[in-house]
N, C-alpha and C positions, 0 to 999 in steps of 0.2 A: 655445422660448427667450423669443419676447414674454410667454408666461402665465407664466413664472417671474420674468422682471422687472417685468412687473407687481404679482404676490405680495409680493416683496421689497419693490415701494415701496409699495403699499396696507397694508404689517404696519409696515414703516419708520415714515413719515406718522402710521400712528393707535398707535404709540409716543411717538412725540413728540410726539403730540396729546395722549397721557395725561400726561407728564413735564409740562406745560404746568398741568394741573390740583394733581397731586401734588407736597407740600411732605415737607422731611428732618426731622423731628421728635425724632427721637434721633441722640445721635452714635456713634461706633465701638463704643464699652462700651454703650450700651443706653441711658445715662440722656438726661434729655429736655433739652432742648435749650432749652425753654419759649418765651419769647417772643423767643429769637435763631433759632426757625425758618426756614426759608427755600425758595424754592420751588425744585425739584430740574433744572427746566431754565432757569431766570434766578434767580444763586444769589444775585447782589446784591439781589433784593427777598423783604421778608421776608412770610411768609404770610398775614399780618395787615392787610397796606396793601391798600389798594382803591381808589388814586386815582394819579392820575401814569400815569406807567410799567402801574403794577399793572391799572389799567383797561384801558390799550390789549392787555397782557398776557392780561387775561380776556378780550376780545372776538375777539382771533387765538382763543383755544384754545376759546371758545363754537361761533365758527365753523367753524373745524373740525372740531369734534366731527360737527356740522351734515350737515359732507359726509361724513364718514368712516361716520357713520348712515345717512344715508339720501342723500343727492344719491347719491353711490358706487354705490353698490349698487342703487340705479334704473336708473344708465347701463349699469352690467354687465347687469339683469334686461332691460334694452331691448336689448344687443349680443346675447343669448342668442337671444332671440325675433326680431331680425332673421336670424342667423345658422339658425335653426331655419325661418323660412320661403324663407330662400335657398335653403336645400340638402331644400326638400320635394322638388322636380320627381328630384332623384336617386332619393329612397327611393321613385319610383312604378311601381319595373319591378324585374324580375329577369330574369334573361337563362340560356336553359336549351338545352344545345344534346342535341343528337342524332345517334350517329355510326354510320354505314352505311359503309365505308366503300368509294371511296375518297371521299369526300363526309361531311362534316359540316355539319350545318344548326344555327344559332340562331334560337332565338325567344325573342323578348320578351315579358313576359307584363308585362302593364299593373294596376296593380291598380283604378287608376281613369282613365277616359278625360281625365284633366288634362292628358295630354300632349299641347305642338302638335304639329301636321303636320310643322311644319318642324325640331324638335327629335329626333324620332323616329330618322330618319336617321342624325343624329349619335351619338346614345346606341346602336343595333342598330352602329354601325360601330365605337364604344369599345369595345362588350363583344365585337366579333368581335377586333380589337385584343388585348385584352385575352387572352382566349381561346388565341388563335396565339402568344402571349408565353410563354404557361405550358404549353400542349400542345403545341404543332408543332416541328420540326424542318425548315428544307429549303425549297424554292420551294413557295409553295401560289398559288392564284387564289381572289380573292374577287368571289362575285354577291352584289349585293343588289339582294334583291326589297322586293316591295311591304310585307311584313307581317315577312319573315326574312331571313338571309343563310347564303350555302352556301360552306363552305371546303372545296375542292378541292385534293387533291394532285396536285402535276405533278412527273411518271417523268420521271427524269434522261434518257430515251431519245427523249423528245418534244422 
């Protein structure tokens, strides 16, 4: 929802950044309009004036041109690349279980030793989480060990 309202007002803004620049030069039939032009979003001023109004009018639609170029599009390239190193620490495991049963084991396979000590835990407990969400049915018991975790099923008779 936020990347769509975003879109809407980043294509909004650099519309009416252009509308700022561009003047109505011909009228409804085609023919030209000449020197009663006028610019298409401040219709009172005519395309030709460059002082008053029409300066502070160019300096609005300069400047935002400015950021709709380039300011914009830096902060979005800078949220990307924060957003890309936030979410390294997830893409550094895959979580691969093994089932014997009555016992299923996961393990985690690290692709590089980035991960803390103390994160470990949490992420082998998500993907067991995770795991028991989409496979299991019923009372299980969870061990976690030092490097895996063992999901044990527990008989309605125990």
């Amino acid at each position: 929802m936020a990347l769509t309202t975003l879109t809407f007002l980043y294509i909004g803004g650099a519309s009416s950044t252009a509308q700022l620049f561009s003047c109505q030069s011909e009228d409804g039939d085609g023919a030209s309009l000449g020197k009663f032009a006028f610019r298409k979003a401040v219709r009172h001023l005519s395309c030709f004036q460059r002082d008053g109004v029409a300066f502070w009018v160019d300096v609005v639609a300069y400047s935002t041109a400015v950021a709709y170029v380039v300011v914009i599009p830096l902060f979005l390239v800078g949220l990307m690349l924060r957003q890309h190193f936030a979410l390294q620490d997830a893409r550094l495991f895959t979580a691969c279980a093994e089932r014997k049963p009555p016992h299923t084991t996961l393990h985690l396979e690290m692709l590089d030793d980035q991960l803390s000590k103390e994160a470990f835990p949490k992420r082998l407990l998500a993907a067991v989480a995770a795991h028991m969400a989409v496979h299991c049915r019923g009372a299980r018991q969870v061990q976690l060990l030092e490097k895996s975790a063992t999901i044990i099923e527990i008989s309605e008779n125990q």
